[in-house]
N, C-alpha and C positions, 0 to 999 in steps of 0.2 A: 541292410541297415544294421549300424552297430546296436549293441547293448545300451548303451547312454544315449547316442541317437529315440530309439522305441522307447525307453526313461522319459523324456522330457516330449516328445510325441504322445505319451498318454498322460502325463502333465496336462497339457496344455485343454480348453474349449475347443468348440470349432469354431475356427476362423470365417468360415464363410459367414461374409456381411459383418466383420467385424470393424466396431468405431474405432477407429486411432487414436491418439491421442494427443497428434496434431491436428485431425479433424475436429476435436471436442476442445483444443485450445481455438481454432477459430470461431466457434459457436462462442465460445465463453466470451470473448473479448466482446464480443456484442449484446450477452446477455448478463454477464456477472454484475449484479447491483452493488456491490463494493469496488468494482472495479469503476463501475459509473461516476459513484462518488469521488474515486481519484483521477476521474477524466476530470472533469466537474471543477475540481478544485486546481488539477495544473491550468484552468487559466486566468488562474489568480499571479502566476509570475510573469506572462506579455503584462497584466496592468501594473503590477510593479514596476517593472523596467521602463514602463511608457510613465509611471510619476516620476522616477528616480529621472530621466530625460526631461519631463517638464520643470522640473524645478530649476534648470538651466535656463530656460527662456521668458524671453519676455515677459508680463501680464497689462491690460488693462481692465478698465473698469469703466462704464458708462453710469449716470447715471441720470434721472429727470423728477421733478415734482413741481406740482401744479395745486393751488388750495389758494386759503388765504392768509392774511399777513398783517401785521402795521410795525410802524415802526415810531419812536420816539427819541427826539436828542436836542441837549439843550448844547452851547457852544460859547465861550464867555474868554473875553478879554485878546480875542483874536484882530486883525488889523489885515487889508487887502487895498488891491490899489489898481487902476486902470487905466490905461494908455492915454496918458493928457492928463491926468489927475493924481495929483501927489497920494501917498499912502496917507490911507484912514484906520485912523481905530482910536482904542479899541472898540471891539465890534463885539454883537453877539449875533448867533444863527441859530434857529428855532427851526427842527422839522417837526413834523407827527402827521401819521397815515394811521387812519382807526379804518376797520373791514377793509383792507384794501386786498386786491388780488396778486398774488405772488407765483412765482415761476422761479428755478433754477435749475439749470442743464450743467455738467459736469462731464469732465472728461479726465482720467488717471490714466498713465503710465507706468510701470514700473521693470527696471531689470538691475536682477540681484548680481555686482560683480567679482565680490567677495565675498564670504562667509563659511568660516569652519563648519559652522551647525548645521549647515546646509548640504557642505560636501559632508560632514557624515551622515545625513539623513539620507541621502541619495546612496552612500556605500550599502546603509542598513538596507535600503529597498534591493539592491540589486541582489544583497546575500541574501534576502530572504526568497528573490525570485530563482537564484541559483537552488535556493533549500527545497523548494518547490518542485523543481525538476528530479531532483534526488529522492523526494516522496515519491514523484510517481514512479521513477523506476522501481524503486522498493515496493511501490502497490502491485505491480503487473510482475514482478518477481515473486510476491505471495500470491497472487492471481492464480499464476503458473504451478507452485506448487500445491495452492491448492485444490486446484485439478486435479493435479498427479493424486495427492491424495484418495481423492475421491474415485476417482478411475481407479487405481488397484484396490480400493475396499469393496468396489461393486466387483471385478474381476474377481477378487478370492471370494465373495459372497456366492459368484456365480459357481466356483470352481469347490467350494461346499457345498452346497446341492447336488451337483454334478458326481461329486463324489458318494455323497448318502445314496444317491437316486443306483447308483451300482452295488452299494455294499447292502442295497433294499431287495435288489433283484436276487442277490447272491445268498444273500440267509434266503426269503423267499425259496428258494429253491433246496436249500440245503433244509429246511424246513418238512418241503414239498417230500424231498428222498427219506427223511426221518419219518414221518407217516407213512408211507410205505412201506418200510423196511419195519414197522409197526405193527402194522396191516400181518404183514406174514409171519408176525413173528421172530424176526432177527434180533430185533433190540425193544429195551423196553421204553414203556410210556413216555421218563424221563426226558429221552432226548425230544420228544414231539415238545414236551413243555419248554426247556431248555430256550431251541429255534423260534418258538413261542413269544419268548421273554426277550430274545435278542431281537427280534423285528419290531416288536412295540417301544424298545427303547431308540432304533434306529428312526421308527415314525416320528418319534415324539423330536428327536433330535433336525429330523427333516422339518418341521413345522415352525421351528427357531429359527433356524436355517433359510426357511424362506420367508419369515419376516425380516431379519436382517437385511436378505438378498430384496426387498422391495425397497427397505430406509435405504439402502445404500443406491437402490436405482432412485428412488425420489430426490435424495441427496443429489447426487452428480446429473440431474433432469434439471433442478432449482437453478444448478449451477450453469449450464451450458443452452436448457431450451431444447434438447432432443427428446423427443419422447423415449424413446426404446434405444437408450444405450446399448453397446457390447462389446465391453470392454476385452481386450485379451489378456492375459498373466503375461509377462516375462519368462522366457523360459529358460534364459541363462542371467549371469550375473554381470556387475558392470565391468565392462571393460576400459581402462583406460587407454585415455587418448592423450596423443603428444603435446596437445596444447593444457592437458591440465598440471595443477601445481605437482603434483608427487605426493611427496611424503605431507607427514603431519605440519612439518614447521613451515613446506611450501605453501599449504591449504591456509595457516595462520595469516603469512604472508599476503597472501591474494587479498583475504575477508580484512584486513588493516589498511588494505590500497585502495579496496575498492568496494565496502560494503557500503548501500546508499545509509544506512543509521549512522553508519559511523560519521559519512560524508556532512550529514547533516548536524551532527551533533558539532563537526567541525566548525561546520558556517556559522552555528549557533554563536561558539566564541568569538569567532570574528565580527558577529555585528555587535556583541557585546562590549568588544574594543573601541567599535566606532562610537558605542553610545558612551563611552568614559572620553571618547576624543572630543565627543559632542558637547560635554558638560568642562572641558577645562578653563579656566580662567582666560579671558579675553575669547573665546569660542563665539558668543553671541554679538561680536562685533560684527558690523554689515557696511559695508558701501555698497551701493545704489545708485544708479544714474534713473533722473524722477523726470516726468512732465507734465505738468497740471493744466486744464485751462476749464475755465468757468464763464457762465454768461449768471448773472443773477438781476430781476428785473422785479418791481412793486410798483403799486399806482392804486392811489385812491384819493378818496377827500378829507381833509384834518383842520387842526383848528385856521390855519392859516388859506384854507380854499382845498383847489387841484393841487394835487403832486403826484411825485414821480421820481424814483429812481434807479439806475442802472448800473452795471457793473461787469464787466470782462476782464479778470484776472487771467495772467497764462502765466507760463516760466518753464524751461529746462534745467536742469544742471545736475551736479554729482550731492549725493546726501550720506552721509556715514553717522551710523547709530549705535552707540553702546550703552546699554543699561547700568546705570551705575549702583542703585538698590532695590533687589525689590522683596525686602522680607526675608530672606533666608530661602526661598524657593530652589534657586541655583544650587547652591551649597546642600539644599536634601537631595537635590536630583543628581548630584553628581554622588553622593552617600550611595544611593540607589544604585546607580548604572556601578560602581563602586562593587557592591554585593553580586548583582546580576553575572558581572564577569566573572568572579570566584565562583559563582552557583553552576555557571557552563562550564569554565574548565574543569572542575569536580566532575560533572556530570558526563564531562568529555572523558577521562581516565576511567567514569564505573563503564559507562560503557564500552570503552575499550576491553576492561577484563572481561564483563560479559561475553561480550562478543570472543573472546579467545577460549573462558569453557566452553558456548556453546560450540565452536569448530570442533573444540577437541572433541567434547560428547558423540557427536556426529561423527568425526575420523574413528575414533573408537567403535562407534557401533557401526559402521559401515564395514570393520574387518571383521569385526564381529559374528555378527548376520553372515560374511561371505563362509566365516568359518565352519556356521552352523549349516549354512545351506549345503557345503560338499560333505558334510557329516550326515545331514538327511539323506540324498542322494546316496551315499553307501550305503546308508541302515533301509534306505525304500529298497534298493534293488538286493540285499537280504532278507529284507521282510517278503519281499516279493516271490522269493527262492523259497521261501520257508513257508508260505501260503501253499505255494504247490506240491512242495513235499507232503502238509499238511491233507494235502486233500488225498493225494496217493496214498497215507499213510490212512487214511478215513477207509478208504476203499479197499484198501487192503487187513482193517481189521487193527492196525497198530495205536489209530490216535482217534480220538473221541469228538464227539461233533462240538463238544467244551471247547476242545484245541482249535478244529475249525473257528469255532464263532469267535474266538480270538484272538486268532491271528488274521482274519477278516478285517476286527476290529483295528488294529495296529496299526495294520497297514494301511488301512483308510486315515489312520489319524498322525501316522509319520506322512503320504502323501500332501497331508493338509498342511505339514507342520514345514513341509520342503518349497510347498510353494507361498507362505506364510514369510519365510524367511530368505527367499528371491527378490519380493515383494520389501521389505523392509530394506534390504541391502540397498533397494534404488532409490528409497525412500531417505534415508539416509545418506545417500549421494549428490540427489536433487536438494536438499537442505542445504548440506554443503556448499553448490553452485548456488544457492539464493546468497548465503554472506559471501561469497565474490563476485554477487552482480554477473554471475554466468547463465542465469536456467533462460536459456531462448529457446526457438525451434526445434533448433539443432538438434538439443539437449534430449527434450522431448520429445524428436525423431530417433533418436539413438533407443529411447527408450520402445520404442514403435518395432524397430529392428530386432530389439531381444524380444520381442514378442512374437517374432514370426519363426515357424516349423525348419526344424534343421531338413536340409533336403536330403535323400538318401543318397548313400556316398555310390 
């Protein structure tokens, strides 16, 4: 095995029984309580698009009531006439029903055949069901990376510890040889204090160390439902792949095509179009094909004795309605939808820029981080050189147990520092894929792959 190969081989935890991080995205999609909430709420766009459908069809309306009634009418200077007998008048006709009991059964129809305000209320429901579906992508895109998140900050949690738990055993021992070589006299008191001092500062840093490593397993436990995560580090860095954008202005390009915020900030404006289409003049004009039909029935006793009367209206035909005033209402609402649309498209260009520093932020620190990580990786596999020299140099009488205990120290803390900044570079990456709507499986499998042991050549 090469030199870089045994590098990133003691890099790395052990593997055995290690969580994936496809395995801890299937957990999570079943346990993430944010992600719930954006289940939860995409099926608020099926009942959009099922009102924006209804408003095209038909309606009726039943109705019935049953109580009681009277009625009174006086009738003056009328004239009637009846087969055999010349016209009489004029005439008068007197009813009145006092307590009488009353009944009317009712029947409505209605279908809407024209109306602007209608097509655009139906456009607004559909964009907002489309805006809908764009949220949840955007939620299970932050879902996604917030897994990932949480996954390498338990991985580097683990992979601190893992590291004190070595550089504990190593002063320990270096300790161990300093009091002996005490014991007979080689050196003086000094160094037993020295090894002393460096162990109790490596305990104290291990106790941190392993509070961290619990919040971060609590943390990604909250998130996914596994009790005993274990996650692995990365052991190399990202590699690109053919279907990603490239460069910076390609990454720009993808997150302006296809980030769901942005998608939605888009629809925003477009329903806000519809609600200015909805408010223009002659908008609230309607034609209607109607059909009515009624039974209406009373009966009681009045001054004139028994009565009684009955009544079955019907009728079809076409009805067209435009309001001609009603207060100034229209004319604010259209003021309104008026602002609404300036307020979106503004809102549409901030966050366009947004969204273009955050890519670049991200492009930046993702070559960033990869910079830093082949800069740690030389300076570990130096430090590494220079521990051993160090120790040769100890035993030989040249370098002092000072120099051991730090270069101990170092190189425990460039180890941390190399796989700190592996960890960020993919972190940075996956951000990335969240504003182009990319972080899937895949993504997350890819990351699963740098996690696994180079094999020996």
């Amino acid at each position: 095995m090469n030199c870089g190969a045994l590098l990133i081989a003691a890099l790395l935890p052990t593997l055995a029984g290690a969580t994936t991080l496809a395995e801890s995205w299937q957990a999570a999609q079943q346990h993430d309580r944010a992600l719930a909430v954006a289940e939860a709420a995409r099926g608020m766009a099926d009942a959009r698009r099922a009102q924006a459908d209804a408003l095209y069809r038909p309606s009726a309306q039943a109705s019935v009531m049953a109580g009681a009634g009277g009625v009174q009418s006086a009738l003056r200077g009328s004239a009637f006439e009846m087969p055999g007998s010349p016209l009489t008048g004029p005439v008068g006709l007197d009813t009145r029903i006092q307590d009488g009991h009353a009944s009317r059964a009712a029947l409505q129809a209605q279908w809407r055949l024209y109306s602007p305000a209608r097509d655009a209320q139906a456009a607004q429901l559909r964009l907002a069901a489309e805006a809908d579906q764009h949220q949840w992508n955007g939620a299970r895109q932050q879902a996604a990376l917030r897994l990932a998140q949480r996954h390498l900050d338990l991985a580097l949690a683990r992979q601190r510890t893992q590291v004190l738990a070595r550089q504990h055993a190593s002063v320990a021992r270096a300790g161990d040889a300093a009091r002996e070589r005490y014991r007979v006299g080689s050196t003086p008191i000094t160094d037993t204090h020295e090894a002393a001092a460096a162990l109790a500062e490596v305990q104290a840093e291990q106790v941190q160390a392993a509070a961290q490593a619990r919040l971060a397993r609590e943390a990604l436990t909250d998130l996914t439902g596994l009790p005993d995560p274990q996650p692995a580090l990365p052991a190399r860095g990202v590699r690109n792949e053919p279907a990603d954008p490239g460069d910076e202005a390609g990454w720009l390009a993808a997150a302006r095509a296809a980030s769901p915020d942005l998608a939605r900030q888009r629809l925003a404006v477009d329903a806000a179009r519809q609600g200015v289409r909805g408010q223009r003049p002659g908008a609230q004009l309607a034609v209607d094909a109607v059909g009515e039909w009624r039974q209406e029935r009373l009966s009681g006793n009045g001054d004139f004795g028994a009565a009684s009367q009955r009544a079955t209206p019907w009728g079809v035909g076409v009805q067209i309605s435009l309001p001609l005033f009603d207060g100034g209402v229209r004319s604010a609402r259209a003021q309104q939808a008026a602002s609404e649309l300036a307020q979106a498209e503004a809102g549409l260009a901030l966050a366009g820029e947004q969204l273009d520093a955050q890519v670049r932020a991200q492009w930046a620190g993702q070559g960033a981080q990869a910079a830093r990580a082949r800069a740690m990786q030389d300076a570990l596999v130096a430090s590494r050189a220079r521990l051993d020299a160090t120790r040769t140099g100890l035993q030989a009488g040249d370098r002092t147990l000072l120099d051991l205990l730090a270069a101990e120290a170092d190189t425990a803390r460039i180890e941390l520092a190399h796989a700190d900044a592996i960890a960020r570079e993919w972190l940075a990456h996956l951000t990335l894929l969240t504003y182009a709507n990319r972080l899937d499986v895949a993504a997350l499998a890819a990351l699963d792959d740098a996690s696994t042991p180079p094999a020996a050549p």
